[in-house]
C-alpha positions as CSV (number, residue, x, y, z in Angstrom):
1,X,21.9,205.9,224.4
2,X,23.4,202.6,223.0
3,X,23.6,204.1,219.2
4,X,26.3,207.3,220.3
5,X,28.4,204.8,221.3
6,X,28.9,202.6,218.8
7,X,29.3,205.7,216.6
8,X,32.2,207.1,218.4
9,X,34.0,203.3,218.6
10,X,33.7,203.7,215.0
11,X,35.1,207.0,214.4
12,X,38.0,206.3,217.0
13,X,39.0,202.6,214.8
14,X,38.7,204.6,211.3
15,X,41.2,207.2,213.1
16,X,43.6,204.7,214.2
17,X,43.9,203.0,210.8
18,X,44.4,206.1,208.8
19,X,47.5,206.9,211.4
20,X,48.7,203.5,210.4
21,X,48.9,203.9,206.6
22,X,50.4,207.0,207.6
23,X,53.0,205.4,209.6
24,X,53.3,202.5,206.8
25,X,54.0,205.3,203.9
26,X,56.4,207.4,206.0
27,X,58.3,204.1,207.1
28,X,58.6,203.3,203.1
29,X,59.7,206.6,201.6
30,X,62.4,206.6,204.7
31,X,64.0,203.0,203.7
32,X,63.6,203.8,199.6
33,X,65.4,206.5,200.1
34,X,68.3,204.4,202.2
35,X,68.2,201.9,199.1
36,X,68.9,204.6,197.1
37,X,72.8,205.0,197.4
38,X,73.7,200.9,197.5
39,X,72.2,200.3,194.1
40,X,74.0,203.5,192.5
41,X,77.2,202.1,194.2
42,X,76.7,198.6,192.5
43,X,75.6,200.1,189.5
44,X,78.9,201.8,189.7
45,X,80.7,198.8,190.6
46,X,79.9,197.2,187.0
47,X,80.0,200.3,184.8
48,X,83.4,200.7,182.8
49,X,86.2,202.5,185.0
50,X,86.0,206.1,183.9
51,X,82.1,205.8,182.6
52,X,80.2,207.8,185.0
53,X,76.8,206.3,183.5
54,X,77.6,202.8,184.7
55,X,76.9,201.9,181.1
56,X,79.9,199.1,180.0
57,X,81.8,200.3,177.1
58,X,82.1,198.4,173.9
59,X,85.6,197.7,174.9
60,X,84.8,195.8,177.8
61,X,82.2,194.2,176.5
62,X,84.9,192.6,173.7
63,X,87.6,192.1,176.6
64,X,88.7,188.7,177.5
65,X,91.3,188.2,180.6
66,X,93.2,185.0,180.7
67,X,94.8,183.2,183.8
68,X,98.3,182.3,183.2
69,X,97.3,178.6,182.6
70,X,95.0,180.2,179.4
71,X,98.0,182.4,178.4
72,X,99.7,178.9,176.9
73,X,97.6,178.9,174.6
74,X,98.3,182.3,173.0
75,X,101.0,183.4,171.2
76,X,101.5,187.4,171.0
77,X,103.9,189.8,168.0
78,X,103.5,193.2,166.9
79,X,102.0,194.1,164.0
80,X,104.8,194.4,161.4
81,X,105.2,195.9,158.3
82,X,105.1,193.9,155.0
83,X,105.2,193.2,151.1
84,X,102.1,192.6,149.4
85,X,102.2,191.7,145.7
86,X,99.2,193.0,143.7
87,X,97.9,190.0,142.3
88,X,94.7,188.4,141.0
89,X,94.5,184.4,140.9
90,X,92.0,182.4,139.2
91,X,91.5,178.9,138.9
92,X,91.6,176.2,136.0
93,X,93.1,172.7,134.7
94,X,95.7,171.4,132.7
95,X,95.3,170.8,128.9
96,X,97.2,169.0,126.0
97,X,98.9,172.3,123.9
98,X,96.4,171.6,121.2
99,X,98.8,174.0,119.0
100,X,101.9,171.3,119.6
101,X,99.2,168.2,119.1
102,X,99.2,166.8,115.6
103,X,96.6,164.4,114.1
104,X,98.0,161.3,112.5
105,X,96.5,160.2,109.5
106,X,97.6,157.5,106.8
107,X,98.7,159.0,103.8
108,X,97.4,156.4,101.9
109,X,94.5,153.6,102.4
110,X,94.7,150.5,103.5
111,X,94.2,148.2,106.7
112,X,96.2,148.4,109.5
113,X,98.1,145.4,110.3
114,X,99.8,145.9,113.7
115,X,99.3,149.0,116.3
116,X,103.4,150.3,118.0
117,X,101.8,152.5,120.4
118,X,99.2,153.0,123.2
119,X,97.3,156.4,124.9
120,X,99.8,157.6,127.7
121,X,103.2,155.9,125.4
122,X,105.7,158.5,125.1
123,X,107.0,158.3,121.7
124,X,109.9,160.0,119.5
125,X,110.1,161.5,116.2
126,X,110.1,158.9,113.5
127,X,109.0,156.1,115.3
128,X,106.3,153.3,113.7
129,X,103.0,154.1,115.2
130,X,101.3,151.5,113.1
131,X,101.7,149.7,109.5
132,X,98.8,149.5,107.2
133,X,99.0,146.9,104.0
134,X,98.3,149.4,101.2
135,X,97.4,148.4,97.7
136,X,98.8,151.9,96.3
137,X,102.3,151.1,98.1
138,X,102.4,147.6,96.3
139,X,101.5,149.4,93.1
140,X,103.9,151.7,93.6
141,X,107.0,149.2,93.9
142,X,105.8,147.0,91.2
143,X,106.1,150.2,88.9
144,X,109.8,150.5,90.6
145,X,110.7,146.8,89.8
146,X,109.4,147.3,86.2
147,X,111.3,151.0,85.8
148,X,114.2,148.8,87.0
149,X,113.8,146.3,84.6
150,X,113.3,148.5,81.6
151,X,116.3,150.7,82.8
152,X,118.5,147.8,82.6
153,X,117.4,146.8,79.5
154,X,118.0,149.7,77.3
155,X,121.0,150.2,78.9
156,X,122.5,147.0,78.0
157,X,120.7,147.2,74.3
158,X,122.7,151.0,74.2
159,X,125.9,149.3,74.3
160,X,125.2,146.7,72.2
161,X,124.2,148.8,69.5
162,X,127.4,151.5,70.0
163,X,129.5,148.4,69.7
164,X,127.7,147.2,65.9
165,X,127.8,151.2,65.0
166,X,131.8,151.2,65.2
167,X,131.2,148.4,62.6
168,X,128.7,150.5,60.8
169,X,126.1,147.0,61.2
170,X,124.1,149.6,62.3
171,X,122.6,153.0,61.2
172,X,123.0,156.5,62.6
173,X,119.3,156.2,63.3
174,X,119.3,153.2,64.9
175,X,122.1,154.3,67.7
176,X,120.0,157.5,68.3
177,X,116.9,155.6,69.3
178,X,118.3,153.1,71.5
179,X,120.2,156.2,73.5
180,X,116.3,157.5,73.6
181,X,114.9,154.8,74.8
182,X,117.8,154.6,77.5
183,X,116.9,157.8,78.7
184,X,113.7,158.0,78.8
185,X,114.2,154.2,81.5
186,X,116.4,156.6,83.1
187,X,113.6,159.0,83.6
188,X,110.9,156.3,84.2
189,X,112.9,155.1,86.7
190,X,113.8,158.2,88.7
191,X,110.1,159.0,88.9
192,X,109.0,155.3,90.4
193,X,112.0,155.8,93.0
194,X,110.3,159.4,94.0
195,X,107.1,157.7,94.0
196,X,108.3,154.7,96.6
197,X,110.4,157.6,98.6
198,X,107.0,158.9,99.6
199,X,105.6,156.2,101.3
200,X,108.9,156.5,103.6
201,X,110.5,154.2,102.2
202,X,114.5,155.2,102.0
203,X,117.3,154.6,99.5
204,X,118.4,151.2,100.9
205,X,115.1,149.6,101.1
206,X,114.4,151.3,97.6
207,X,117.8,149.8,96.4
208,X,116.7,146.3,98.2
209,X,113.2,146.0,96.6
210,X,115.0,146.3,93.1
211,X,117.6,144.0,93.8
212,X,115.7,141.4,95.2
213,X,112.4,142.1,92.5
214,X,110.0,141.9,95.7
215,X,107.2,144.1,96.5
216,X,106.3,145.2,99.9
217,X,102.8,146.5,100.6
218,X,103.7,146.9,104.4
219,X,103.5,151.3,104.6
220,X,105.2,152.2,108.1
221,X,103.2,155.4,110.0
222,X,105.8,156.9,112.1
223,X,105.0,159.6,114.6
224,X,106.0,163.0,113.1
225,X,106.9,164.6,116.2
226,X,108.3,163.4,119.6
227,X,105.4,163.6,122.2
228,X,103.0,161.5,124.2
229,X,100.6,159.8,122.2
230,X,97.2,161.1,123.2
231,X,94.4,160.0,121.5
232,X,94.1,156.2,119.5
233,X,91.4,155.3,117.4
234,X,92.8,152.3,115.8
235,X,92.7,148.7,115.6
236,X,94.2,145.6,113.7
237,X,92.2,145.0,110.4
238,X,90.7,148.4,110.5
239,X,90.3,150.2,106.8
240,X,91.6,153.9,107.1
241,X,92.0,156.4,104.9
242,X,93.4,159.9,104.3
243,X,92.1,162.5,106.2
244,X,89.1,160.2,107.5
245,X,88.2,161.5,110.9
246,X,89.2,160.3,113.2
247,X,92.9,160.2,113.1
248,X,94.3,156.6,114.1
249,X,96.5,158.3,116.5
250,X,97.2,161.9,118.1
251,X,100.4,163.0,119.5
252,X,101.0,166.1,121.7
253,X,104.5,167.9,122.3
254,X,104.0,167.9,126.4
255,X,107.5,170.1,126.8
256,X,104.7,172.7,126.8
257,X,101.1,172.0,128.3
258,X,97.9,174.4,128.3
259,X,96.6,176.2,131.7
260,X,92.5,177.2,130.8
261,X,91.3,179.1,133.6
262,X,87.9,181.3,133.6
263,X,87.8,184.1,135.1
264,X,85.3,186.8,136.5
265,X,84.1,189.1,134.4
266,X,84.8,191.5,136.8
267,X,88.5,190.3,136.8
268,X,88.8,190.0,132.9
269,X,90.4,194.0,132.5
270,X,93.2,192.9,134.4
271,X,94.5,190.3,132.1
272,X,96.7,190.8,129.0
273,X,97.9,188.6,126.8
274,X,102.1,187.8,127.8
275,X,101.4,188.5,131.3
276,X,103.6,186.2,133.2
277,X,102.3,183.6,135.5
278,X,102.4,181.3,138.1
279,X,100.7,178.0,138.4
280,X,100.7,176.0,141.3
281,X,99.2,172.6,141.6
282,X,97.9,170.5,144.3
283,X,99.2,167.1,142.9
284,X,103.0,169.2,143.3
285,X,102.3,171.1,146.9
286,X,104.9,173.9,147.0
287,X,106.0,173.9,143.4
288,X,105.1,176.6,141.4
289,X,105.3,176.2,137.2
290,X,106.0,179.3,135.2
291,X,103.7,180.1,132.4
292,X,102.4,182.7,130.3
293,X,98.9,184.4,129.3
294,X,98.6,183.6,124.8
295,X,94.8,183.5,124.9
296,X,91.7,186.1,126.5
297,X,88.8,184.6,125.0
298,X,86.7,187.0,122.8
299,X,83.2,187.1,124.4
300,X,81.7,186.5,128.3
301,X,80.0,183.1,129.0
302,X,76.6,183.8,129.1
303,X,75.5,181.5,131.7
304,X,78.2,182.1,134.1
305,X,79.8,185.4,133.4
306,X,83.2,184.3,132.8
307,X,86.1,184.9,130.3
308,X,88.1,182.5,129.3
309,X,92.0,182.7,129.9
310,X,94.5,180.0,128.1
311,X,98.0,180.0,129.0
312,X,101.1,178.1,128.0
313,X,103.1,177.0,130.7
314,X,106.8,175.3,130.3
315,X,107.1,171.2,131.8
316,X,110.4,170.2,130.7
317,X,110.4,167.0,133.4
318,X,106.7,166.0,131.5
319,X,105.3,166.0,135.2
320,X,101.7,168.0,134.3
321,X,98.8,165.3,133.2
322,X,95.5,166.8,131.3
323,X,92.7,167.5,133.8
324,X,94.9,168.3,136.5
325,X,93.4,171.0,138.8
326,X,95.7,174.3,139.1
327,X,95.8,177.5,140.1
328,X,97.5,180.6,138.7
329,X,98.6,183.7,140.0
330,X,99.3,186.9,138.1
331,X,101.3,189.8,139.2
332,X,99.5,193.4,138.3
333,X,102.1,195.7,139.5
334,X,104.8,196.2,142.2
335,X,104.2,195.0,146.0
336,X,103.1,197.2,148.2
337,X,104.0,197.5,151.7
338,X,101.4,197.3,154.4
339,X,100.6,196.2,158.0
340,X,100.1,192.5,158.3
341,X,99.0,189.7,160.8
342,X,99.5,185.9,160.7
343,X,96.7,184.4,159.0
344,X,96.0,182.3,162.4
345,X,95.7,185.9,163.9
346,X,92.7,186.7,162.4
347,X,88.9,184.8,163.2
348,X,85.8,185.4,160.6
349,X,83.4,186.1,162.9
350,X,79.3,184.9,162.6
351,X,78.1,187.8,160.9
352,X,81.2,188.0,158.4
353,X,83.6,190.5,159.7
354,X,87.2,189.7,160.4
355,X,88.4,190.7,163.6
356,X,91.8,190.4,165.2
357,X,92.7,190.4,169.3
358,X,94.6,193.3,170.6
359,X,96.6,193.5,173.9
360,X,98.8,196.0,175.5
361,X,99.9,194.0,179.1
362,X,99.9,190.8,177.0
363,X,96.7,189.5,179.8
364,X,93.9,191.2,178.7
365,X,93.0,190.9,175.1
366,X,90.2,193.1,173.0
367,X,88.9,192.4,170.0
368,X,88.9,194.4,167.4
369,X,87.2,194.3,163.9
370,X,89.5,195.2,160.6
371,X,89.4,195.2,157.1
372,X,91.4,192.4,155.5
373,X,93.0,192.7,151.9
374,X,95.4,190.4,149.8
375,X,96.7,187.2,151.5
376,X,100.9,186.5,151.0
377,X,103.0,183.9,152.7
378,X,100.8,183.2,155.1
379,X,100.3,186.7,156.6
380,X,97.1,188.5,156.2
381,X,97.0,192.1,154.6
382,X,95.1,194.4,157.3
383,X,94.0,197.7,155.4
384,X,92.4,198.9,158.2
385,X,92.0,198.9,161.7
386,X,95.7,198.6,163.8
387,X,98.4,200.3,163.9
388,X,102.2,199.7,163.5
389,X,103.7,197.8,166.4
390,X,100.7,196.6,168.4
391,X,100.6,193.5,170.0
392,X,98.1,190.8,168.5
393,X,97.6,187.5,168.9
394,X,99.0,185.6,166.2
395,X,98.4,182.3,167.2
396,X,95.2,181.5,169.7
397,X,92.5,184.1,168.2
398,X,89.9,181.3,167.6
399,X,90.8,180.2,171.6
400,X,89.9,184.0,172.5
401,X,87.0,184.1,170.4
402,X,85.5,181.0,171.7
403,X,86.2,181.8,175.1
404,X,84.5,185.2,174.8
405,X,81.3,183.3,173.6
406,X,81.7,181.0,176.6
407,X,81.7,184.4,179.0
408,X,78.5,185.9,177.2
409,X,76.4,183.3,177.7
């Protein structure tokens, strides 16, 4: 009889805990189902107002609220209407005007006996950039001296011999060759005086080496233009001659200086020869220089796909120095008016978008991403992406940016 009732022990405890899961299952499905409406209602709570799928909007999600304290640091405008110029700019350096530079050779050899000038002297037309002693010059004048000489002697055998003629001492013959020979001194001596005259000398130091019968090999250089001396290759004692690279001195008219800018090939079409420019400098902050295109080069770099572009630009005061870096502007066509923001108003993000922050309650700010075009007295063309009279933040973007990271994290 003992083995019935363990059995039915058994079947009673197997009874009671399959009323207990029961119970346990029941009592879960009942509070799941009380859950249900609290997490929909926070759910709710942080979806966008007016988004029924509790899903934030993109808005939001680039929304920044600031405290009045925060508000200090932002300064709002509307968007306003401007003038763009259509422009392209390139950058380059300063030049000598090589077509203004002129090469200063002796015109005759020698060795130069004193230097008048340095690199960086500013020099006029005329003056002495060196002397040379040149043995052609002292042949020259000793030719003069003995044109002189010969002049003065038939001329005073001429008048000896008219005087004996009226006396008949003398033939008819005689008389005519003496007024030969007097001419032809004449002539001689014209031709030596030319010859001197082209070593510089003039008609009073011409005059001066006859009267006095004294050569002077000294042959005075003087600079043929007024300019800045550029270039010197010379040196007391040294034997130069004509044409004998390289030239003693060089001097450049600076009233005019070279801009050399390459461009883009990209960029190249735009450009036309006597296109007006405008150069600006960073040696003369706010000054701008007005120049103009002469030069497109003829072929594209090879190794870096540029074009050359040379123009001449005007420096009356002699301010611009060779190598100096520059920039240059060039207008393409008339301005065009367009939407613009402060250039403070507008953040390069991370990934390389430009993005600007809009408000309409001057509290909350959203930011929005637009496309940026030319870039004009410190405003910032926006081509696309606001409209005409919205409120941005011109001054304080980065701040909203940064404090929009801070909020994500």
């Amino acid at each position: 009889m003992a083995l019935p009732v363990t059995n039915s022990r058994a079947a009673v405890m197997l009874m009671g805990v399959a009323v207990a899961v029961m119970l346990l299952a029941y009592g879960g499905w009942r509070w799941s189902g009380a859950a249900r409406p609290d997490l929909a209602t926070a759910a709710n709570a942080n979806a966008a107002p007016g988004d029924a799928s509790g899903v934030p909007a993109a808005r939001e999600r680039d929304s920044v609220d600031l405290s009045d304290a925060q508000l200090a640091y932002v300064k709002v405008e509307p968007v306003e209407e401007r003038d763009f110029p259509v422009e392209k700019e390139a950058v380059g350096s300063i030049d000598f005007d090589e077509d203004m530079a002129v090469q200063v050779f002796t015109p005759y050899q020698g060795r130069i006996i004193a230097l008048y000038a340095a690199v960086g002297d500013d020099v006029k037309k005329g003056q002495t950039l060196f002397t040379i002693d040149s043995p052609d010059l002292l042949q020259a004048e000793s030719t003069l001296i003995a044109a002189a000489g010969v002049r003065e002697f038939t001329t005073r055998n001429l008048a000896r011999l008219r005087e004996l003629y009226k006396t008949l001492a003398i033939s008819q013959r005689e008389l005519d060759q003496a007024t030969s020979d007097q001419q032809t001194a004449e002539g001689n001596l014209r031709a030596a005086r030319d010859a001197v005259r082209l070593f510089g000398k003039t008609e009073a130091e011409i005059d001066r080496i006859i009267a006095e019968r004294s050569a002077d090999p000294t042959l005075v250089v003087p600079s043929p233009i007024s300019g800045r001396v550029t270039a010197r290759n010379a040196a007391p004692g040294l034997f130069v001659q004509p044409a004998n690279a390289p030239a003693p001195f060089t001097v450049a008219d600076i009233d005019t200086m070279w801009m050399l800018a390459e461009v883009a090939e990209a960029d190249s079409p735009a450009f036309r020869v006597g296109q007006e420019v405008r150069v600006t400098l960073a040696a003369f902050p706010g000054r701008v220089f007005d120049g103009k295109i002469t030069t497109i080069g003829a072929s594209v770099d090879a190794n870096t796909r540029r074009v050359m572009v040379r123009s001449v630009i005007s420096d009356p005061q002699h301010e611009l120095r060779s190598g100096m870096f520059a920039n240059f502007v060039i207008r393409l066509g008339p301005p065009v008016r367009s939407p613009g923001v402060p250039a403070d108003g507008v953040v390069r993000e991370g990934d390389g978008t430009m993005t600007v922050w809009i408000t309409a309650d001057r509290r909350r700010f959203t930011r929005r991403t637009v496309k940026i075009g030319a870039q004009h007295d410190g405003y910032r063309q926006i081509v696309e992406g606001v409209q005409l009279g919205e409120l941005t933040a011109t001054e304080g973007a980065l701040f909203l940016s940064n404090a929009l990271a801070t909020a994500s994290q």
